[in-house]
MIBA-196554 format. One record per residue (C-alpha): residue in one letter; x, y, z. Coordinates in nm, 4 decimals. Layout:
N
(site "A", (X, Y, Z))
...
This chain:
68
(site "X", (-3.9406, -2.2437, 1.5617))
(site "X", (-4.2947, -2.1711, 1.6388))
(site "X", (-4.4329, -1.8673, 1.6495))
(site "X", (-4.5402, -1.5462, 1.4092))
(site "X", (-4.4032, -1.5016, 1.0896))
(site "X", (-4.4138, -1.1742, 0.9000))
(site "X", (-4.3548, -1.1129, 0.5699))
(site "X", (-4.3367, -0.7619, 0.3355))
(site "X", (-4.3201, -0.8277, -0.0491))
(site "X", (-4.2632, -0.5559, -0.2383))
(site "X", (-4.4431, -0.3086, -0.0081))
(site "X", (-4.4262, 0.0693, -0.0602))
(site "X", (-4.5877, 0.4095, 0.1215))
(site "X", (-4.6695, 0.6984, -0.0708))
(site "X", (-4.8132, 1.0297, -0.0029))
(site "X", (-4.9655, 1.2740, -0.2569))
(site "X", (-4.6293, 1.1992, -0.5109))
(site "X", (-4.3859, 1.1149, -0.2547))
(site "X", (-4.2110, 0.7779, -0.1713))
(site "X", (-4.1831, 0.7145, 0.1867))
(site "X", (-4.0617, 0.3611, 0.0990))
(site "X", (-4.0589, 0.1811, -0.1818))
(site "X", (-4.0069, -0.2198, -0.2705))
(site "X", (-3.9523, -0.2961, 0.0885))
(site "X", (-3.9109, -0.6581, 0.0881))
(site "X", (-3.8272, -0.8890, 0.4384))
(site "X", (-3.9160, -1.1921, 0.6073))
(site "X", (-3.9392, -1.1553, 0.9883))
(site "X", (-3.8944, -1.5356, 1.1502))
(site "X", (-4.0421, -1.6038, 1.4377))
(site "X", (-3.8723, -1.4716, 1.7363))
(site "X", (-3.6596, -1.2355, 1.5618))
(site "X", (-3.5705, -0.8949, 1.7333))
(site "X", (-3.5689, -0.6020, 1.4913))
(site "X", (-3.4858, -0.1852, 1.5467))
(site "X", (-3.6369, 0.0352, 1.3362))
(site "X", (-3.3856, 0.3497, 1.2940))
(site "X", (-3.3588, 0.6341, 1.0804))
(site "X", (-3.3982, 1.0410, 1.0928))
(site "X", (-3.6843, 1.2607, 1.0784))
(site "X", (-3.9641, 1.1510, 0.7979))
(site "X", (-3.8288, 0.8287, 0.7004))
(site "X", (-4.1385, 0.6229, 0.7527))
(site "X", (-4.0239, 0.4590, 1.0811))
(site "X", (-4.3952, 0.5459, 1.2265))
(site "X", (-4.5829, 0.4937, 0.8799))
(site "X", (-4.4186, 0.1423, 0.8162))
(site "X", (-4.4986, 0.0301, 1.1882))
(site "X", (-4.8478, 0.1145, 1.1269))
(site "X", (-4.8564, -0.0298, 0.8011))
(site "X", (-4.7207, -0.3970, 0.9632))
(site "X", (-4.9975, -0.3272, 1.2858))
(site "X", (-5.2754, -0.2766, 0.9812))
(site "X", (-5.3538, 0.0825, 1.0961))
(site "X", (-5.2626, 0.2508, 0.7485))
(site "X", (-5.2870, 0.0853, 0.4701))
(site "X", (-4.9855, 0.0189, 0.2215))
(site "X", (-4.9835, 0.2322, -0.1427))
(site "X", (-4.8401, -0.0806, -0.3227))
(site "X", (-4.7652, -0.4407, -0.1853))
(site "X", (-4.8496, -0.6061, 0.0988))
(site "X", (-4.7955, -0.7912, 0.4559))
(site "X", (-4.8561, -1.1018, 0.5540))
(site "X", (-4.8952, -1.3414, 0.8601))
(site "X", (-4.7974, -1.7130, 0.9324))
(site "X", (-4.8715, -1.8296, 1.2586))
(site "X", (-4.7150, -2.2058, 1.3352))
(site "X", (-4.5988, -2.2345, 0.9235))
């Protein structure tokens, strides 16, 4: 399938000596539907702007494939 392809390898947030979210890895195929759940302070918001390139990752990192 055609389309944008995202991947996460080993990505993590931290702030001051807190984890966030640590050795997130995923592929997202193309035309995949995802929901991002969880409570209060999980990193929902910090790992969306992470994939949108608004905040930058503490270790790892996202990438893009467009067509393969």
């Amino acid at each position: 399938m055609n389309g944008l392809e995202i991947h996460l390898e080993n990505l993590g947030k931290r702030y001051l000596r807190r984890w966030i979210f640590r050795d997130l890895t995923h592929r997202i195929a193309p035309g995949t539907r995802m929901g991002v759940t969880g409570p209060n302070g999980s990193g929902k918001s910090t790992l969306l702007k992470i994939l949108i390139g608004a905040l930058a990752p503490s270790e790892g990192q996202v990438s893009f494939a467009i067509d393969d």
